[in-house]
C-alpha positions in Angstrom: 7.2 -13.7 -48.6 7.0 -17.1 -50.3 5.0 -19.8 -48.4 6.1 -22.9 -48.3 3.4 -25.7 -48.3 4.5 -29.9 -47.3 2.1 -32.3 -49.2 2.6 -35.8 -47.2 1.4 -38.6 -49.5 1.7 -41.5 -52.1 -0.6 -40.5 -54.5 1.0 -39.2 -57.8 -2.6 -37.8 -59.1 -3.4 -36.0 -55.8 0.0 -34.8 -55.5 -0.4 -33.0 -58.9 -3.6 -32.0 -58.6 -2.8 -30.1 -55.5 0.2 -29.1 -57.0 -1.6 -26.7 -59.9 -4.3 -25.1 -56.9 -1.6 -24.3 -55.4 0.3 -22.8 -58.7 3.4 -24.5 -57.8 4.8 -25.0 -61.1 3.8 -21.4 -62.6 5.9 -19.2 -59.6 3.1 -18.5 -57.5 3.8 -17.1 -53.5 2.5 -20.4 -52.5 5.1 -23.4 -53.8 4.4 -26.8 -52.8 6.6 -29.4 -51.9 6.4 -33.7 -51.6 7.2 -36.2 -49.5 5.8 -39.6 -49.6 6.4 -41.0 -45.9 5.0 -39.9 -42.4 9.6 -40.2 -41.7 10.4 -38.0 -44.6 8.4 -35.2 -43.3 9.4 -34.9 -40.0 12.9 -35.0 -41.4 11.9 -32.3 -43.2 10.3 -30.5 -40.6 13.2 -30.4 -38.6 15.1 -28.7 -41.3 12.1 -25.5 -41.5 10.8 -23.1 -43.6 7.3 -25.0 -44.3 4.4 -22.9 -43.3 1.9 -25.3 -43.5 1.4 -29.2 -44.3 -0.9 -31.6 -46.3 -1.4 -34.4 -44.8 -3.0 -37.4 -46.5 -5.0 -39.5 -44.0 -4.4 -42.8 -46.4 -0.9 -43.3 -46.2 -0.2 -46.9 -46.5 0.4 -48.6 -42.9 -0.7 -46.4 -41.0 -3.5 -44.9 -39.6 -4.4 -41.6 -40.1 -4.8 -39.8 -37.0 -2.0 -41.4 -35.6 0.1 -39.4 -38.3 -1.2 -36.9 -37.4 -0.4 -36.8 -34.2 2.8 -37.3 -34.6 3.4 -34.6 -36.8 1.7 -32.5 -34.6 4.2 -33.4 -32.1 6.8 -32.5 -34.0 5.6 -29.4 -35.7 3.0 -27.7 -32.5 2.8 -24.4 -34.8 2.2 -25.1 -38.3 -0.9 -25.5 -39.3 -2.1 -28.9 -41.1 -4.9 -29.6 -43.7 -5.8 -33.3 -43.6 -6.5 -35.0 -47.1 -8.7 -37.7 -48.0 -10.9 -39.0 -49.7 -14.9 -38.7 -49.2 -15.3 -42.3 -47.6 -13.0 -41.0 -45.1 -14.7 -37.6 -44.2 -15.8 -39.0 -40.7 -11.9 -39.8 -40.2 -11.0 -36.3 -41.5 -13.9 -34.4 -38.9 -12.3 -36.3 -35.7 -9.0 -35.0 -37.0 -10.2 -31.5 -37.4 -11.8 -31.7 -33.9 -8.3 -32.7 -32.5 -5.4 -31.6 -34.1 -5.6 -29.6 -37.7 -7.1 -26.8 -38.9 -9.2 -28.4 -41.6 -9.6 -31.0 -44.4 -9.7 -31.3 -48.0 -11.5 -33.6 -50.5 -8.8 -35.2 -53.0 -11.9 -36.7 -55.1 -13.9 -32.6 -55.5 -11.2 -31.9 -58.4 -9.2 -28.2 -58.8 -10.3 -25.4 -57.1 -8.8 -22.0 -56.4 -10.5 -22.1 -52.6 -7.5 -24.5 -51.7 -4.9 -21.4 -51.9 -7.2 -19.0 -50.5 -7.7 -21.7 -47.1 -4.2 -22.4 -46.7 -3.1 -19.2 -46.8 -6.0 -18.3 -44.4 -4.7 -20.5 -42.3 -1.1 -19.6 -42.5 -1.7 -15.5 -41.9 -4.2 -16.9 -38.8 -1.0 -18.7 -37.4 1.5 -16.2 -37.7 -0.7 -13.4 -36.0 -1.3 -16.4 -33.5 2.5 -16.6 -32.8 3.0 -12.9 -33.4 0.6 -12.5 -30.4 1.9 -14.9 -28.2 4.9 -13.2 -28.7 3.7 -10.4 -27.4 2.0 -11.5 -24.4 5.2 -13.3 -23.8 7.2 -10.2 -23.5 4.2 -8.8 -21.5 4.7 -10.9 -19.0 8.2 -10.9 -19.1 8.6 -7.2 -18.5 8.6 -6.0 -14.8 6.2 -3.0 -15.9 2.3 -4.0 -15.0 0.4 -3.6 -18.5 -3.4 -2.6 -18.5 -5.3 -2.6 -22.0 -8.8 -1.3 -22.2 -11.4 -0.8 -25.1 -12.2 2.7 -26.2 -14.7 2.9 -23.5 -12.0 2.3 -20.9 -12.9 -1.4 -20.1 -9.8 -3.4 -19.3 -9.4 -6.2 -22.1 -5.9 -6.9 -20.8 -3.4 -7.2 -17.6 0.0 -8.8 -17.6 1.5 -10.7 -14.7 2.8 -7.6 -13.0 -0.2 -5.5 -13.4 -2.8 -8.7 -11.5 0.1 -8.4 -8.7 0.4 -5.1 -8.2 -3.4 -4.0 -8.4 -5.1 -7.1 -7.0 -7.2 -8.3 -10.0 -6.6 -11.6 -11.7 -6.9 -11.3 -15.7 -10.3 -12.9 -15.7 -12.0 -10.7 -12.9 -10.9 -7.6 -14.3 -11.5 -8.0 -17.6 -14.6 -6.0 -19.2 -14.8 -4.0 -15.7 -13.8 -0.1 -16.1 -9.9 0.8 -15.7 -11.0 3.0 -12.4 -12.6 0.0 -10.9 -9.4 -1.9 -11.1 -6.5 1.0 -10.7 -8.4 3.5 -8.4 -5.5 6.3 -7.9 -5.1 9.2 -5.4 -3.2 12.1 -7.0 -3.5 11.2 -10.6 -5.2 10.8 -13.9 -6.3 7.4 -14.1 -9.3 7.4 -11.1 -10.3 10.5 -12.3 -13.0 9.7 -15.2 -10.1 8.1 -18.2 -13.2 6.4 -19.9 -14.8 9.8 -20.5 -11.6 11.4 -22.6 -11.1 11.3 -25.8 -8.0 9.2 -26.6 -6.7 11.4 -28.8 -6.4 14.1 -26.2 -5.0 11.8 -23.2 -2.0 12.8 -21.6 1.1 11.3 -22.2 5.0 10.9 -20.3 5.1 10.1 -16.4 2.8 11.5 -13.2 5.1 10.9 -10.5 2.8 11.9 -7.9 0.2 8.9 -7.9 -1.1 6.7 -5.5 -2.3 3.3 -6.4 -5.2 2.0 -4.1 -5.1 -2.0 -4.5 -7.7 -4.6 -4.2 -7.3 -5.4 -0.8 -7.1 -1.3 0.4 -3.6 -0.7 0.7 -2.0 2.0 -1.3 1.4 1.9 -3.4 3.1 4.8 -5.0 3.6 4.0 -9.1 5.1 6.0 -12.0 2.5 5.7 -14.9 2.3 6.6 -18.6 -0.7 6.0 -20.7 -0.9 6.3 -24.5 -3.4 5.0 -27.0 -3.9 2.1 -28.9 -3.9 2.9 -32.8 -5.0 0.2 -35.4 -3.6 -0.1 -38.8 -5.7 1.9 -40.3 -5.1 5.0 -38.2 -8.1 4.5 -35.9 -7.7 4.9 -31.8 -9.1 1.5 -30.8 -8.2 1.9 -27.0 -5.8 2.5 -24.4 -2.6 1.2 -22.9 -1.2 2.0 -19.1 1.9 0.9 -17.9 3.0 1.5 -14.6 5.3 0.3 -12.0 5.7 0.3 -8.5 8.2 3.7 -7.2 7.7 3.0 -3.1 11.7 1.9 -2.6 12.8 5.2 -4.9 10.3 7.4 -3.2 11.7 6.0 0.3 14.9 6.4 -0.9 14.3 10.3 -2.4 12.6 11.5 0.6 15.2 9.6 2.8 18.1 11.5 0.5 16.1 14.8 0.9 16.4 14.4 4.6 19.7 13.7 4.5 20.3 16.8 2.9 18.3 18.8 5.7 19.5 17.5 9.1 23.0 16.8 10.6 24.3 13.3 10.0 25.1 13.1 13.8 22.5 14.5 16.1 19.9 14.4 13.0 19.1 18.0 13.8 18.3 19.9 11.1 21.5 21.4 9.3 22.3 24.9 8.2 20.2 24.4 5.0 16.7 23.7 6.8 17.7 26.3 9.3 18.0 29.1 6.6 14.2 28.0 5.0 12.7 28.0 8.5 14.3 31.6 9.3 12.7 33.0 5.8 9.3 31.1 7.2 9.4 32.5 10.9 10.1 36.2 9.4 7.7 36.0 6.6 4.8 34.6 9.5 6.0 36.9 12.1 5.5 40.2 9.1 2.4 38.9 8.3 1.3 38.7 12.7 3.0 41.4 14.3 5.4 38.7 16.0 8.8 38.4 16.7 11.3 36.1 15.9 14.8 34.8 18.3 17.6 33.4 17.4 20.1 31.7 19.6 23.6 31.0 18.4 25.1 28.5 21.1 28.6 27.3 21.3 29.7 24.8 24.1 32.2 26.4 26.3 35.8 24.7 26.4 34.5 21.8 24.4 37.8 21.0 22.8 39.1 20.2 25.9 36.4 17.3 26.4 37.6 16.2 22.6 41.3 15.9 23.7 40.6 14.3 27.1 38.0 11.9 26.3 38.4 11.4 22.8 36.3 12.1 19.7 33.7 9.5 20.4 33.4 11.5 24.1 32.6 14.0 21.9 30.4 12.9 19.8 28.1 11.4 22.5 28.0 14.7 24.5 26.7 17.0 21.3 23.9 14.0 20.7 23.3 14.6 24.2 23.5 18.5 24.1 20.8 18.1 21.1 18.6 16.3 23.3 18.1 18.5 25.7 18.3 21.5 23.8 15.2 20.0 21.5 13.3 19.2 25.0 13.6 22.9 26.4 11.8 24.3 23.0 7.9 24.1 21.9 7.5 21.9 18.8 7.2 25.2 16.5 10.7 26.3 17.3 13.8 24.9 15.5 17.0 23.6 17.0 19.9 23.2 14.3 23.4 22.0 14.4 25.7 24.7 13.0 28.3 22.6 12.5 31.1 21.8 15.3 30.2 22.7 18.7 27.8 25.2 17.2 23.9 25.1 17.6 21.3 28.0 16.3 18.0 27.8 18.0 14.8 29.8 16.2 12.0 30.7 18.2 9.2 31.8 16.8 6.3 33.2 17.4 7.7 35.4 20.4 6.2 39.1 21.6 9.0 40.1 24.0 12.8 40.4 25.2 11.5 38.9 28.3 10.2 35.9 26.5 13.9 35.1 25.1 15.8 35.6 28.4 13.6 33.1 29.9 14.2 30.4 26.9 17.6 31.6 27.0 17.8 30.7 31.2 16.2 27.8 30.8 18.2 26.6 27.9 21.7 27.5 30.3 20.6 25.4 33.5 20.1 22.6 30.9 23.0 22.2 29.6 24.9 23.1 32.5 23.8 19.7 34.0 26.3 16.6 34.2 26.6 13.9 31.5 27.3 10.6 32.3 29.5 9.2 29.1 31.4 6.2 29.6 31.4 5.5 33.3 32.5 9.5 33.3 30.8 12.7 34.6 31.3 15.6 32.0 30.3 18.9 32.7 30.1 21.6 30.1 28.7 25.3 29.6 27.8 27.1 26.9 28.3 31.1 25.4 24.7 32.3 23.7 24.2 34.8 21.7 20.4 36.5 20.7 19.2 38.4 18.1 15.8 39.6 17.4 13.8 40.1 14.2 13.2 42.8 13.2 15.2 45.3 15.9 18.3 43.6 14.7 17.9 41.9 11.0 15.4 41.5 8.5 16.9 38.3 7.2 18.5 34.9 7.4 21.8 36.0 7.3 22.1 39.4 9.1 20.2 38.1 12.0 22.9 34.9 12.2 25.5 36.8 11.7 24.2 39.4 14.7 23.5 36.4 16.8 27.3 35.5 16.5 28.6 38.8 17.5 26.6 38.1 20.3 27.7 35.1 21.7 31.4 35.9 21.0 30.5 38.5 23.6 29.0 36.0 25.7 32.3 34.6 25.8 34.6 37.1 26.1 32.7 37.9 29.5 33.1 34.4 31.0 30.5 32.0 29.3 28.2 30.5 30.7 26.0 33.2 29.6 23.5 35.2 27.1 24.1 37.8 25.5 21.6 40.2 23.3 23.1 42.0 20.3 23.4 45.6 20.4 24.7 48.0 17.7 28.1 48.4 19.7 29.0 45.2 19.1 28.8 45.4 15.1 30.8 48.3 15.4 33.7 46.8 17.8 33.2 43.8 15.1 33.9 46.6 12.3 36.9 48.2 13.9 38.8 44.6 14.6 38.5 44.0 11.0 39.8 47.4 9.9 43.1 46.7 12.5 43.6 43.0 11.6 43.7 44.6 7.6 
C-alpha cells in the first residue's frame, strides 16, 4: 500500500530534508507531498488519500496550535507530526498533549527514525479505525457479544449483551463469564473457564436459560467459538447469543396447536392416540385397566339446522366442559372431530368402575343448555371398550369403542354400551353385504 504523507510548510530546506527521510524522490512506500499554506491543505484534505500530515508550527501568520487545531477539525483521523524548531519544543509538547501524535526537530538533520515514526503512527491509526469499526458493528448487531481472555474473564460486551444479561461493560469486565451469564440447561455456567479452547463446543444449544442480573431468567440461543490470533494461537473466547423467549412462545404455542381442538381446546385426535400408547404402556406395567369412551351427541344436527352453526358451536364448548368436570385430572377428554368426543380413563380395575363414569357422564350431559336466550337439550350414544379384554392398542380399542356406541344408538341413545365380540362380527357381515 503506498502511504501518502502531507508536509504543511514554507521552508524549502525543511521540506527537502524531510523529503529524502522519507525517500520520496527514490520510490519508497512512503511518498511525501507539499503544501505551503494552513488553506491548501485542508483543500487537499478534502480531496483524500493522505495518511498522515507534517505540520510545521512556524507557518507565517499564524500561530501554531491554532493550525493545528483546525486541521484536526478537518482531518479527526489522520494522524499529525508537528514540526519545529528547538526554540519551539515547549510549543510542540502542548501540541502533543492536545492534538497530534508527536513532533519533530527540523534543526536534528536526516534520520531514518522519521519513516519508521510515521509509519508507526499510521499502522497505530488504521488498527485504531479498523477497531472502531468493529465495535461499531458490534453494537450495531442485535446479537449480545461477550469476549473473555483465555481464562474466561470477560474483556468485552456489546450493547445488546449489557441489556440482555444486566452488566454494564465496566462492571463486568475482568469478572469470570459464569458470573455475568449464569445459564440453566447449558454450557456456559457450567465451568467454560476450565476447557480448553480448542475443545469448546461449537453451533447452537437451544435449550438454555439465561439467569440475569436482577434474577429473572430468559431463554437465548448461543454459540461460542474461540478467539485465534494471527499467529495461530487461541487467545480467548467469543459468545454470541440472543434472546429466543417470543419463538419459544410461539413453538410451544404451535405445538399446542397441533395437540388440542381449535374450538373446545380439547386435546385432538393426535394427543389422544400418545396418551392411549401411555395409559396401555402404565396399565402393562400395574396390572390396570384402561376405558375408553367414544361419545357422539344424539340428533345434534338437528340443533345445527334449527339454531344455526354458532348454536352449535356453543353447545359442543359446553358439552366439553362438562365432560372435562365429570373426569379426574389423569383421565383424557378429546374432541374426535364433529359431534364426536373419546374419553380415556385410566388407571381403572373394573367394569363397574366404567359404568359408573359412564352414568355419571349421561346425566351430565343430558342437562339443559341455556344458549342464546334458548333452552337446548341434547343426549348422547356411548360406546366402551376396555384394555386389554377388547384391544391392545390405540386403534383397535377406538375402533371397538365405535362399534359400540353405534349400538348405543341403534337401541335408542341416550345410552352406554360395552363392546362385545358380536358386535365386530355383525360389523364384519355389513361390510361383506354392502361389497
Amino acid at each position: 500500500m503506498n502511504e501518502h504523507i502531507l508536509i504543511v510548510t514554507v521552508d524549502e530546506l525543511a521540506y527537502r530534508e524531510l523529503q529524502g527521510m522519507l525517500g520520496g524522490s527514490t520510490g519508497s512506500a512512503l511518498s511525501a507531498e507539499r503544501v505551503v499554506s494552513l488553506k491548501e491543505a485542508v483543500v487537499r484534505l478534502r480531496q483524500g488519500s493522505v495518511d498522515a500530515i507534517l505540520l510545521d508550527l512556524e507557518l507565517p501568520g499564524r500561530h501554531g496550535l491554532d493550525s493545528l487545531q483546525k486541521l484536526r477539525a478537518e482531518a479527526p483521523k489522520t494522524p499529525i507530526l508537528v514540526l519545529c524548531g528547538v526554540a519551539s519544543q515547549s510549543l510542540a509538547r502542548q501540541a502533543q498533549q492536545r492534538y497530534a501524535q508527536g513532533y519533530w526537530l527540523k534543526d536534528q538533520g536526516a534520520s531514518y527514525l522519521l519513516e519508521q515514526v510515521l509509519r508507526a503512527c499510521i499502522r497505530q491509526n488504521r488498527l485504531q479505525i479498523l477497531q472502531e469499526r468493529a465495535e461499531a458493528t458490534l453494537e450495531s448487531i442485535g446479537d449480545a457479544v461477550i469476549t473473555t481472555d483465555l481464562l474466561g474473564a470477560v474483556d468485552y460486551l456489546n450493547c445488546a449483551a449489557e441489556i440482555l444479561t444486566g452488566w454494564p461493560r465496566g462492571e463486568a469486565r475482568g469478572q469470570p463469564i459464569e458470573h455475568i451469564m449464569p445459564t440453566l440447561g447449558g454450557r456456559i455456567g457450567n465451568g467454560l473457564p476450565s476447557l480448553t479452547f480448542r475443545a469448546l463446543p461449537q453451533g447452537m444449544d437451544v435449550s438454555m436459560l439465561l439467569i440475569r442480573r436482577d434474577g429473572t431468567q430468559v431463554a437465548i440461543e448461543d454459540s461460542v467459538a474461540p478467539i485465534i490470533s494471527a499467529g495461530g494461537h487461541i487467545t480467548g473466547a467469543v459468545v454470541v447469543f440472543h434472546d429466543v423467549t417470543e419463538a419459544h412462545s410461539r413453538s410451544v404455542h404451535l405445538a399446542y396447536l397441533a395437540q388440542h381442538d381449535f374450538l373446545t381446546q380439547l386435546p385432538n385426535r393426535v394427543l389422544l392416540n400418545d396418551r392411549i400408547s401411555q395409559g396401555v404402556s402404565l396399565a402393562q406395567r400395574n396390572g390396570h385397566s384402561v376405558t375408553l369412551m367414544f361419545l357422539d351427541l344424539d340428533n345434534f344436527k338437528h340443533i345445527n339446522d334449527s339454531f344455526g352453526h354458532a348454536s352449535g358451536d356453543q353447545l359442543l364448548q359446553m358439552v366439553a366442559q362438562r365432560l372435562s368436570d365429570c373426569v379426574r385430572g389423569s383421565d383424557t377428554v378429546c374432541r374426535n372431530g364433529g359431534d364426536e368426543f373419546v374419553v380415556l380413563l385410566t388407571e381403572g380395575h373394573s367394569q363397574q368402575d366404567a359404568r359408573v363414569a359412564a352414568q355419571k357422564i349421561l346425566f351430565a350431559l343430558a342437562q339443559p343448555y341455556r344458549i342464546d336466550q334458548q333452552q337446548l337439550c341434547v343426549t348422547t350414544s356411548i360406546g366402551i371398550s376396555v384394555y386389554p379384554a377388547d384391544g391392545t392398542d390405540a386403534k383397535t380399542l377406538l375402533e371397538h369403542a365405535d362399534m359400540a356406541m353405534y349400538h348405543a344408538k341403534q337401541v335408542g341413545g341416550n345410552n352406554y354400551q360395552f363392546f362385545h365380540a358380536a358386535m365386530g362380527e355383525r360389523a364384519h357381515s355389513s361390510r361383506l353385504i354392502a361389497g
